[in-house]
N, C-alpha and C positions, 0 to 999 in steps of 0.2 A: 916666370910669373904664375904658370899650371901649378905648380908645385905651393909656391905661397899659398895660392888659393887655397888647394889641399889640405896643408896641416892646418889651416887659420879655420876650414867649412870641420877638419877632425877636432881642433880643440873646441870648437863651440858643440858640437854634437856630444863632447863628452861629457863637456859640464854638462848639459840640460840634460843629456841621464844621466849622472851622480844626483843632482837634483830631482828629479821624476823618480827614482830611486829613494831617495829619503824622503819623500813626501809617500809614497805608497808601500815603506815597509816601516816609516815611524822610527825610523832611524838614523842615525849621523854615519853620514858614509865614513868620515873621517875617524870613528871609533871602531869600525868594524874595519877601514885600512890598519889598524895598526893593531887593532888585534889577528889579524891574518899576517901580517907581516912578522909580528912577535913568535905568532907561532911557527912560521917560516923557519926563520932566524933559531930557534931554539927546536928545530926538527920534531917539534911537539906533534906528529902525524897522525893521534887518535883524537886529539881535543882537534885539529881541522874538520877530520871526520866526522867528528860528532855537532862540528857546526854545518858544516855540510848536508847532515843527514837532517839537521835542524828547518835547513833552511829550503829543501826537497820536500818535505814534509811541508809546513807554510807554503809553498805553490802548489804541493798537491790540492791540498784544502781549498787554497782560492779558486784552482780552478775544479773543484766539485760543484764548490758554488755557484760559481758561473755556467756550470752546466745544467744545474739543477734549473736554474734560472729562464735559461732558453729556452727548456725542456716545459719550464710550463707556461711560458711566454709565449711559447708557437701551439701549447694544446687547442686553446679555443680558436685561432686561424684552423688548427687542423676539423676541428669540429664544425666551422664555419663551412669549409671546403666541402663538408660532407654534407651536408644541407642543401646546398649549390646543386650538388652534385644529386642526389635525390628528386630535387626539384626540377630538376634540368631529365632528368630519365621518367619522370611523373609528366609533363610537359609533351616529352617525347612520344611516348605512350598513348598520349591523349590525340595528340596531333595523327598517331596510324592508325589510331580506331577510326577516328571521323575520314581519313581517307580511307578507310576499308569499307566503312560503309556508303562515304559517297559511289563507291567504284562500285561496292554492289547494287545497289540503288538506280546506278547509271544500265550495269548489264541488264537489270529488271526492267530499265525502258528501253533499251534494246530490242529484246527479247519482245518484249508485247508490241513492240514496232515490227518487228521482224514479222510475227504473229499476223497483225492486222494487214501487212502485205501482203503475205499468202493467202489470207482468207480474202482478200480484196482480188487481189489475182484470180482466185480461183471461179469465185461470182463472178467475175470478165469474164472468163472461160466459159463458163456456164454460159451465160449469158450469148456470148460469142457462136457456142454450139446451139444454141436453140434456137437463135436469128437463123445461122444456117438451115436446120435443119426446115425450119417453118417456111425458109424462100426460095 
């Protein structure tokens, strides 16, 4: 039964590429079988060649096109990308200034904190030695 299934899933795969095939070279599969066959048959081995080389050639070409295609299909994603990406590094930038300067800004009340405790300390001290000193 595997086997039925097989040739029957092979012969429909083939028709629909002989068909996909003459619909995307513009050609009768069935002229180009029998002219490959004729030439077979008549070991004409340069006119193969020279269809061969015909027909390498018409896939090169398509697929330049299709390259060509891609190639500027994906430029403005790729330009896109870089915008993104600019923006995102401009964003970034901007976000470690404003932390740099909150942290300095922070150290600065710190620092005049730290300040005013020593100088408050120190007045206690003072203060401290001259109650002594006076009692």
């Amino acid at each position: 039964m595997k086997f039925i299934v097989g040739v029957a899933t092979g012969i429909v795969l083939g028709i629909a590429g002989a068909i996909a095939y003459s619909f995307k070279s513009d050609r009768d599969l069935r002229e180009v079988f029998e002219t490959t066959k004729s030439d077979i048959e008549n070991a004409d081995f340069d006119e193969m060649g020279k269809q061969l080389e015909a027909r390498i050639s018409e896939m090169q070409a398509t697929l330049e096109e299709r390259i060509n295609e891609v190639k500027a299909n994906a430029q403005p994603v790729l330009d896109g990308a870089g915008e993104q990406i600019d923006a995102a590094v401009s964003t970034a930038t901007e976000a470690i200034n404003k932390a740099r300067g909150k942290a300095d800004s922070a150290g600065d009340d710190l620092a005049d904190a730290a300040g005013d405790a020593v100088d408050d300390a120190a007045d206690t001290a003072t203060d401290l030695v001259e109650d002594a000193q006076n009692a």
